[in-house]
NUTOR-388711 format. One line per 8 residues: for each residue x, y, z negated of C-alpha. Coordinates in nm, 3 decimals, padded with zeros to 5 digits. Each point is the difference from the previous one (the first is absolute). Example, Ala and Ser with C-alpha at 12.3 -4.5 7.8 and 13.67 -1.06 7.14 Angstrom:
residues 2
01.230,-00.450,-00.780; 00.137,00.344,00.066 .
//
This chain:
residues 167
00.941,03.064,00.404; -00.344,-00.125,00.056; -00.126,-00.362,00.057; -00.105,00.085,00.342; 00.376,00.104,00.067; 00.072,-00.425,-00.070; -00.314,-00.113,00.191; -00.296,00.133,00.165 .
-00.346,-00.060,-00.220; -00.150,-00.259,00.241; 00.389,-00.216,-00.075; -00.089,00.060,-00.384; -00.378,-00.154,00.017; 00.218,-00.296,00.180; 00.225,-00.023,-00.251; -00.292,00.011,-00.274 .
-00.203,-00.247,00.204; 00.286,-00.262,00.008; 00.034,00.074,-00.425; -00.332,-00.097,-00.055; 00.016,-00.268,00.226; 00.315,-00.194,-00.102; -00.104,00.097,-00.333; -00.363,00.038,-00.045 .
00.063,00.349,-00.214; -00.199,00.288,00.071; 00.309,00.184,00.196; 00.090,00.354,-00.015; 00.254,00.251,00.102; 00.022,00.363,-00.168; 00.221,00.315,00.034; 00.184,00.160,-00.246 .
-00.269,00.175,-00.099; -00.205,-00.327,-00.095; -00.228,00.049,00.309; -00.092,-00.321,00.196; 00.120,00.050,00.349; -00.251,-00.194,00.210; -00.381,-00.136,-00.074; 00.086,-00.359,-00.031 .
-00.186,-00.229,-00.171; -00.044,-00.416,-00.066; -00.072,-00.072,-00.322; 00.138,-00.268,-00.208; -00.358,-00.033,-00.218; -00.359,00.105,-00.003; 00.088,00.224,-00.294; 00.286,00.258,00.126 .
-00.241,00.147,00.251; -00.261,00.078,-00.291; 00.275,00.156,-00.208; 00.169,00.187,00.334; -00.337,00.099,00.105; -00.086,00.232,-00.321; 00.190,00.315,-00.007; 00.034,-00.033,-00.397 .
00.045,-00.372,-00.016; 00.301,00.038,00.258; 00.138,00.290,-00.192; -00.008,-00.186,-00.337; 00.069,-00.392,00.075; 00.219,00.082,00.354; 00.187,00.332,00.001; 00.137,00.054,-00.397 .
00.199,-00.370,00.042; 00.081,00.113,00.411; 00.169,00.298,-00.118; 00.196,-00.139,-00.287; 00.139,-00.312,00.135; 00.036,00.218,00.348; 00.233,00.220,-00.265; 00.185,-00.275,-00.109 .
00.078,-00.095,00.341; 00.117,00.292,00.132; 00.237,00.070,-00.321; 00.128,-00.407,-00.006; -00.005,00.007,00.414; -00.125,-00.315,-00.105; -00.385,-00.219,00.042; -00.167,-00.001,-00.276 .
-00.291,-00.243,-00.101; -00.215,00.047,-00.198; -00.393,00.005,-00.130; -00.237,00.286,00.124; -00.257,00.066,-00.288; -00.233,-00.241,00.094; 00.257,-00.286,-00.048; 00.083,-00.087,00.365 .
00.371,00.009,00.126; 00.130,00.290,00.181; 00.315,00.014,00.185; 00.182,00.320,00.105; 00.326,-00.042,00.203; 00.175,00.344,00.059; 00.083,00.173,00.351; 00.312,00.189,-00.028 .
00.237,00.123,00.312; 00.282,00.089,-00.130; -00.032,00.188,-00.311; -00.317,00.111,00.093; -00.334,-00.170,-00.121; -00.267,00.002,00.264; -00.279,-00.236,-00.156; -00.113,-00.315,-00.164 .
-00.103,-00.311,00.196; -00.218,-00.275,-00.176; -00.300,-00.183,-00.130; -00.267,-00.081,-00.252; -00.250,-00.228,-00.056; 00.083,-00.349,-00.131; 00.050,-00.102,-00.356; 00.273,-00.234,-00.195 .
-00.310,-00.116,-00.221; -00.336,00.082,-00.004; -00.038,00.035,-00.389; 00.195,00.339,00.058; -00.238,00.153,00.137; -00.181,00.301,-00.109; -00.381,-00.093,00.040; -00.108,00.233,-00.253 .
00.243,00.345,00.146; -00.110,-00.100,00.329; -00.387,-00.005,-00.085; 00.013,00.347,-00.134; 00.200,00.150,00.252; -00.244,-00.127,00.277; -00.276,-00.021,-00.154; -00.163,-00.383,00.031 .
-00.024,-00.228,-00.275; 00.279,-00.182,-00.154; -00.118,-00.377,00.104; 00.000,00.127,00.384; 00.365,00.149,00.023; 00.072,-00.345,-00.170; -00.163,-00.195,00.296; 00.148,00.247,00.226 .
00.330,-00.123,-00.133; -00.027,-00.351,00.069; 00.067,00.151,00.365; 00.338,00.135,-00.099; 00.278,-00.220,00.115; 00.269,-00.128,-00.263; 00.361,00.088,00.102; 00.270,-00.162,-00.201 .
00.278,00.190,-00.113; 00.214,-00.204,00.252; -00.235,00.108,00.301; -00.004,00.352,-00.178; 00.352,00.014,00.019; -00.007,-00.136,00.388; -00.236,00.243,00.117; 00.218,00.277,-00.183 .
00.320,-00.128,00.184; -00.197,-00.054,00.313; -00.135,00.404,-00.002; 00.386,00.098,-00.078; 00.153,-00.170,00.294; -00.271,00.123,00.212; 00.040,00.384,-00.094; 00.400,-00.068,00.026 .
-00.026,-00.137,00.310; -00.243,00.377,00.083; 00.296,00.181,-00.115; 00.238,-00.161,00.204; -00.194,00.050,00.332; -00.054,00.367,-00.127; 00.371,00.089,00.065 .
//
């Protein structure tokens, strides 16, 4: 079972367009594997695309946390929010049919509080100084965990209501 066997790609970059824009995350769908599925991309700051746009930035801020809290989903069948290494909120809401787990649908990109942020990680993973990934942050939207929570709900109905037109 394969993403594409729920939607085609061009329905999934829909379905990550309306993510980001009901909740202003940088959206994302991924295969079992941990692959994204389609090229999608809005982002929620002026600092994701720096971090997304190095190879070894993405790899040590983006992908370690992706593939843990994608791991937590798929064993809870459960979303799962959490902070990526920089500090920002992820959210990873498992795709299951039936017994079968097919992918992870989600965001990133908006923080509970600023202070959490990692200036100093983030500046030595991409390689600028410290005081201009902390005016890069100022872009970063606050989410509180109430919104968090919405948005989490929100990407849940959506993928059950996938899964139910899928049948």
């Amino acid at each position: 079972m394969m993403m594409e066997d729920l939607m085609s790609l061009g329905e999934w970059e829909l379905f990550e367009q309306e993510i980001n824009q009901t909740t202003g995350l940088n959206a994302a769908a991924f295969d079992a594997d941990g692959n994204r599925i389609t090229k999608f991309a809005a982002w929620a700051n002026t600092l994701c695309p720096l971090i997304k746009g190095n190879p070894g930035s993405a790899q040590a801020i983006c992908s370690v946390a992706h593939q843990e809290m994608a791991r937590q989903a798929q064993l809870t069948r459960l979303a799962v929010l959490a902070e990526c290494d920089a500090g920002m909120l992820k959210i990873c809401v498992p795709i299951f049919k039936g017994e079968v787990f097919v992918g992870i649908a989600g965001g990133c990109g908006r923080m509970a509080d600023r202070d959490r942020l990692e200036s100093y990680h983030i500046s030595q993973a991409i390689g600028i100084p410290e005081a201009q990934v902390e005016e890069l942050a100022d872009s970063i939207p606050i989410l509180t965990e109430h919104e968090a929570q919405a948005a989490a709900d929100f990407i849940a109905a959506r993928v059950a209501e996938i899964l139910r037109a899928a049948n």
